[in-house]
GUDREN-359704 format. One record per atom (N, C-alpha, C): x, y, z; residue in three letters. Coordinates in steps of 0.2 Angstrom, whole numbers, plus 5000, padded with zeros to 4 digits. Example, Ala and Ser with C-alpha at 12.3 -4.5 7.8 and 13.67 -1.06 7.14 Angstrom:
BEGIN
506649725039ala;506249785039ala;506649845039ala;506449895035ser;506849955036ser;506450005039ser;
//
This chain:
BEGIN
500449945000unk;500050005000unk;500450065000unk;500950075005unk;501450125005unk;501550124998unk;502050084994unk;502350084989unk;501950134982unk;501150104983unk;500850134978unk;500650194979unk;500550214988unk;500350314987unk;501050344985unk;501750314986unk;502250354984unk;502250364978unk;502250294972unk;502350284967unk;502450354964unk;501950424963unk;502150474959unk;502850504965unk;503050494971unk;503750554972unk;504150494968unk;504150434969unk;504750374963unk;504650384959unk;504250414954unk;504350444946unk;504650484946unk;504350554952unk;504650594951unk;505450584951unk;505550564958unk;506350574959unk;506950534953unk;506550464950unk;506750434946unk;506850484939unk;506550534938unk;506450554932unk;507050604933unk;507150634940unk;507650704942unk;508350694941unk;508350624942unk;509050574944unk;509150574936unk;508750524931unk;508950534924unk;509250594922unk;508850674923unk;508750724921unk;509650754921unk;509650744926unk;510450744929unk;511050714925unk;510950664927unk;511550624926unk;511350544922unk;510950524920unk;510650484918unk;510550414919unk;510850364919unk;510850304919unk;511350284927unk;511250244932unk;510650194934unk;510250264939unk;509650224940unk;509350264944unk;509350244952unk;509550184950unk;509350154958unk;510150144960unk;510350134966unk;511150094970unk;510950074976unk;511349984974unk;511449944977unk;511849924981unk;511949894987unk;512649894991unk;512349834997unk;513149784997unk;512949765003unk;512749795011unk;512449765015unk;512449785022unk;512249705025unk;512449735032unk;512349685037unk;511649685039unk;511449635040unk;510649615043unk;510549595047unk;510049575051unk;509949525057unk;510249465056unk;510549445064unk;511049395065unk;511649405059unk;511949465057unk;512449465054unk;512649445047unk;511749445044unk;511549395037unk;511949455031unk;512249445028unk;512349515022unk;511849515018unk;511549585016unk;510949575013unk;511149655005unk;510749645001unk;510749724997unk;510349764997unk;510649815000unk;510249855001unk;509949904996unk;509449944994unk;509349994988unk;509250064990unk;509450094988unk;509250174988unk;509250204980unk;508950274980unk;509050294975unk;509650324975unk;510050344970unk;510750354967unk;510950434969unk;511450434974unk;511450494973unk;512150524972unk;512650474971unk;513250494969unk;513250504961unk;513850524957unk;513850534951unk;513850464949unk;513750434943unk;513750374938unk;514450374939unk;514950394938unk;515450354937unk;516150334941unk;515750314946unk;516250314952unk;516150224954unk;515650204953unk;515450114952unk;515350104959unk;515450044961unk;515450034968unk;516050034974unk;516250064973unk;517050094978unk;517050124982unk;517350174983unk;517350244988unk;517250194995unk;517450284999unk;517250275005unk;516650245010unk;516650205016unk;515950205017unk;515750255020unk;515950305021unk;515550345022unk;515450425018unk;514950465022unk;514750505015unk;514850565021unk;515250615017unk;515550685024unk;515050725021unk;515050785026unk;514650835024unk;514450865014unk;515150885013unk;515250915008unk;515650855003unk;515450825002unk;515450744998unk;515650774992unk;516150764987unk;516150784981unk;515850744976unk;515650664979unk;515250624975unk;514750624974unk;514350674977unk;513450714979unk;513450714972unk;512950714967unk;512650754963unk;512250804966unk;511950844961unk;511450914965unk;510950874967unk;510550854964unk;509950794966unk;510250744972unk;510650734973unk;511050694977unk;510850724985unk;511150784983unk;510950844990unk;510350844993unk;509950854989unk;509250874989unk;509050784990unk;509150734987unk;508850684993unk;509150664999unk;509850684999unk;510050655006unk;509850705009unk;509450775011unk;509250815016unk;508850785017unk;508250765012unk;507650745014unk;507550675014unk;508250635014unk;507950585017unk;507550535009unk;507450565004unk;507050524999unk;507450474997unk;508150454996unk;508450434992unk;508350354998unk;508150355003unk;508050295006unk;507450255005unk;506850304999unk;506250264997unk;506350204996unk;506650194991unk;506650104988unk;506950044994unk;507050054999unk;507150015005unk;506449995008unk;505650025006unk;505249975007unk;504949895003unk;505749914998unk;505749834993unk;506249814998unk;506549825000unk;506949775008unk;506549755012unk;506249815013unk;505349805019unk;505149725018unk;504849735011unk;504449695008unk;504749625008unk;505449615006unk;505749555006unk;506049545012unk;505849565018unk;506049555024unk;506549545027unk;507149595020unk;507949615025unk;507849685032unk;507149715031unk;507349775036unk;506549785037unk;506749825041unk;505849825046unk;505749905045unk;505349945044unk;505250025044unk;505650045050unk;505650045056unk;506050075061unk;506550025065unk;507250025065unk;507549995066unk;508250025066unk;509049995068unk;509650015067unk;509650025060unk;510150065058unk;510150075054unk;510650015051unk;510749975044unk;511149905042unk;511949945039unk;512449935044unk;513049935043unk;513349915037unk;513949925032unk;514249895030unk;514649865031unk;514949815027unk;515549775030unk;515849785032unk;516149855031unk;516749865036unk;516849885042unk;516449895044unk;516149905052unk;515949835057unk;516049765054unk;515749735057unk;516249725063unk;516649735063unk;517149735069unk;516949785075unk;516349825072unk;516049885079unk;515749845086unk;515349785080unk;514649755084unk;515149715090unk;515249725095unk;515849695098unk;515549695107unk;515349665112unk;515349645117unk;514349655117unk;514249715122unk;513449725121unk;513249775115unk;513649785111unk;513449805107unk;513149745097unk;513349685101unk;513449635094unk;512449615098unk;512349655103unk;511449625104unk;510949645096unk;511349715094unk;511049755088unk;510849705084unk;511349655081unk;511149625076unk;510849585078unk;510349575083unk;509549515087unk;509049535082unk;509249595080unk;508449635074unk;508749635069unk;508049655067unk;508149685058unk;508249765058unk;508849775053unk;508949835053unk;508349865049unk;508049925051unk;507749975049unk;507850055044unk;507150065040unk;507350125036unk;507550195041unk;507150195046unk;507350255051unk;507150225059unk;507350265062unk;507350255069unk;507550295073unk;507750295081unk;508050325086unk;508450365084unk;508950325083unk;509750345083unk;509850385077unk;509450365072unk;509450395064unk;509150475066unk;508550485069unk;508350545072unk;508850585076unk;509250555081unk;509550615088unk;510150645082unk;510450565079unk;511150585074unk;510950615067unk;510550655067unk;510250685058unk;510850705057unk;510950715052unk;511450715047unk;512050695050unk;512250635051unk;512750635055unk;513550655051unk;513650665045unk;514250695044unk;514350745045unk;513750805051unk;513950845054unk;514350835060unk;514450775063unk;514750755068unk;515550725065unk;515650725061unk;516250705060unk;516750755062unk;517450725064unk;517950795066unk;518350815059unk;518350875060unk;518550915057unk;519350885051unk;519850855056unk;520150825053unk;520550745057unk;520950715057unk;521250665060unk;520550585056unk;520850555058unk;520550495055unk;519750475057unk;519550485052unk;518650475050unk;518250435053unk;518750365051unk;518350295051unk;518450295058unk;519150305060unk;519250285068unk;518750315072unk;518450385070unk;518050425075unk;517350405074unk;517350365069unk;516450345069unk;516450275072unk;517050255073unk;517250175075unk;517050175085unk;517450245085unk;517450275094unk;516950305098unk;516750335091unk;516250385096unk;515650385093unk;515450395086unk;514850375083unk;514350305084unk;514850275082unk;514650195082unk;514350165089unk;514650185095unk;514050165100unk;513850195103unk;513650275103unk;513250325104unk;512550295100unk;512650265094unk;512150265089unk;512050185092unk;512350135094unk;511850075095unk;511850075103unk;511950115108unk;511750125114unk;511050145111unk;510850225110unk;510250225107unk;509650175105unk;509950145101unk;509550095098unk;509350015102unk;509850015105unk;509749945112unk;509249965117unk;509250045117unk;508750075124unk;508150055120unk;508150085115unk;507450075110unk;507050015111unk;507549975109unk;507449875109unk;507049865117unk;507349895122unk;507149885128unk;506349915131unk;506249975126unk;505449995128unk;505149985120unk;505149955117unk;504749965108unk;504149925111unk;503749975108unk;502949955106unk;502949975099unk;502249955099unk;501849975090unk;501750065092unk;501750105097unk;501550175098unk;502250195096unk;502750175100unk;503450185099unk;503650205090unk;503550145088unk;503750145081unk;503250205079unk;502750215079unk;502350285076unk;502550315077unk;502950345087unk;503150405087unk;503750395085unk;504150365079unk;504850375078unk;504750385072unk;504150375067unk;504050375061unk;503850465061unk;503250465065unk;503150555066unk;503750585067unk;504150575072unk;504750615073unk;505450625067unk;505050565062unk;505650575058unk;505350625052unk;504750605052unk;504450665045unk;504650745050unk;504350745055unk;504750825059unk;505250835057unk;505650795059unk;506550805057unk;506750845051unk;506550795044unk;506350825036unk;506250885037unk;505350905041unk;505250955039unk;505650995043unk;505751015047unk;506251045053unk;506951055053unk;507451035047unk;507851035048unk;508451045052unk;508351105053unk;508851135058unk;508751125063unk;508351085065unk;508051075076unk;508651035077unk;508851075083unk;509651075087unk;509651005088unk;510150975091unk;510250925093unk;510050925099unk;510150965106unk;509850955111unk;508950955112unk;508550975106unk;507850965104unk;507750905102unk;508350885099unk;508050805097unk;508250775103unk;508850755108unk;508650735114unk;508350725117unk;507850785118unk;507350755124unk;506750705123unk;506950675115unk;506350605113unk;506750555118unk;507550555118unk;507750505122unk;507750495130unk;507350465132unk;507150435139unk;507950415143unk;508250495146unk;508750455153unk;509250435145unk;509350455139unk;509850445135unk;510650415137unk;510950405132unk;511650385135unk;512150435139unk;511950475143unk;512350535144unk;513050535144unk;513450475146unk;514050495144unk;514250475137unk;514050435132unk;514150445125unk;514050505123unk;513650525122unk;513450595123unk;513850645124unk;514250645130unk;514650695132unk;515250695129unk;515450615127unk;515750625122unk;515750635115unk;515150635112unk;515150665105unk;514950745108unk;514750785112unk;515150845112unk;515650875113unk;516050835116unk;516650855115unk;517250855110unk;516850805105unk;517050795099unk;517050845096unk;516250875095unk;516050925092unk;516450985094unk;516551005101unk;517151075103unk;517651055100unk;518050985101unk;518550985098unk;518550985089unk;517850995087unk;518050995079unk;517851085080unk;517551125083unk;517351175081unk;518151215084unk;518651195087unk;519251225090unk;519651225084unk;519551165081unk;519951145075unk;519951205070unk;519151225070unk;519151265063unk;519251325067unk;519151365072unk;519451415076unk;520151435075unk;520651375076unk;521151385075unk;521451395067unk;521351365063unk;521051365056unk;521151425053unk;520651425055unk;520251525053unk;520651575057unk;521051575062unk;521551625064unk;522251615061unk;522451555058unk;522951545055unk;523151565048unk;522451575045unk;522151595039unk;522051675040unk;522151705045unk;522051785047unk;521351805047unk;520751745048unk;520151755049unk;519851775053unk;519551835055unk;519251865059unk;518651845061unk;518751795069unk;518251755072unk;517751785076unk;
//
């Protein structure tokens, strides 16, 4: 039923993506599943055609593999549509972790390896508090290590607290919470907080500390540069 009230944004978005840059419209990638099963995931496309399946797994802020339509679905989250065809073939649940790549399986490591008891989801907790999470990466020093340290179980403490209270209401109010997000953009991070119940406060403290120590970075930065801060 979902699949066919969207049908016209998947034409739409499918026709913006050709309009651009043309052939394929859709990308596929493996990810990790429940109990650790690798599954392919689908999204719509939002790097340039010519880059194939390599790169990074992660996508930073100002991604030079973005096409323009690229930008404009990763804000809004559209380019996640076609994972209700995961839905459907039963690799991922509407609300749930989000499904890792292979290269991260080394993260799932003590009480954090409980994550993969479920099915990874199109949106959920962690997906909401972390919106856009390549605004949390540091500004400079190593990437993967910093989302290995600090992201990676900030985002599956979240998600385990979830597991612990989930009802059928819950799932609505994370489904609600994530269309506000979209619309909302800019709602701080400590506004998205207060959805989480007694949250992980010292993960937490330490992804703000991250953050000062990325915004010190570009401070210094910008003075070195004779930027007037």
């Amino acid at each position: 039923m979902a699949v066919l009230v969207l049908l016209p944004v998947f034409l739409l978005v499918a026709l913006a993506i050709l309009v651009e840059g043309g052939r394929p419209v859709f990308f596929s990638q493996v990810r990790l599943g429940q109990y650790g099963r690798p599954f392919r995931m689908f999204k719509f496309r939002k790097f340039r055609n010519d880059l194939g399946s390599g790169g990074a797994p992660l996508t930073q802020e100002n991604d030079p593999r973005l096409t323009h339509i690229g930008r404009a679905l990763r804000a809004t989250k559209l380019d996640e549509l076609p994972q209700l065809w995961n839905v459907i073939r039963g690799d991922m649940s509407i609300v749930g972790p989000r499904p890792e790549v292979p290269d991260f399986v080394d993260c799932f490591s003590g009480e954090l390896l409980r994550i993969l008891n479920h099915r990874p989801g199109i949106l959920g907790p962690s997906q909401y508090v972390l919106r856009n999470e390549a605004s949390f990466f540091p500004g400079e020093g190593d990437l993967l290590a910093h989302y290995r340290a600090v992201l990676f179980p900030i985002k599956g403490h979240i998600d385990l607290q979830y597991y612990e209270q989930r009802t059928f209401l819950q799932d609505l109010r994370w489904m609600v919470l994530t269309v506000i997000g979209v619309v909302h953009y800019e709602q701080s991070l400590p506004a998205r907080l207060t959805h989480i119940d007694g949250g992980p406060k010292e993960l937490l403290g330490r992804l703000d500390a991250s953050l000062r120590h990325r915004t010190d970075e570009g401070d210094r930065a910008a003075l070195g540069n004779g930027v007037r801060i």
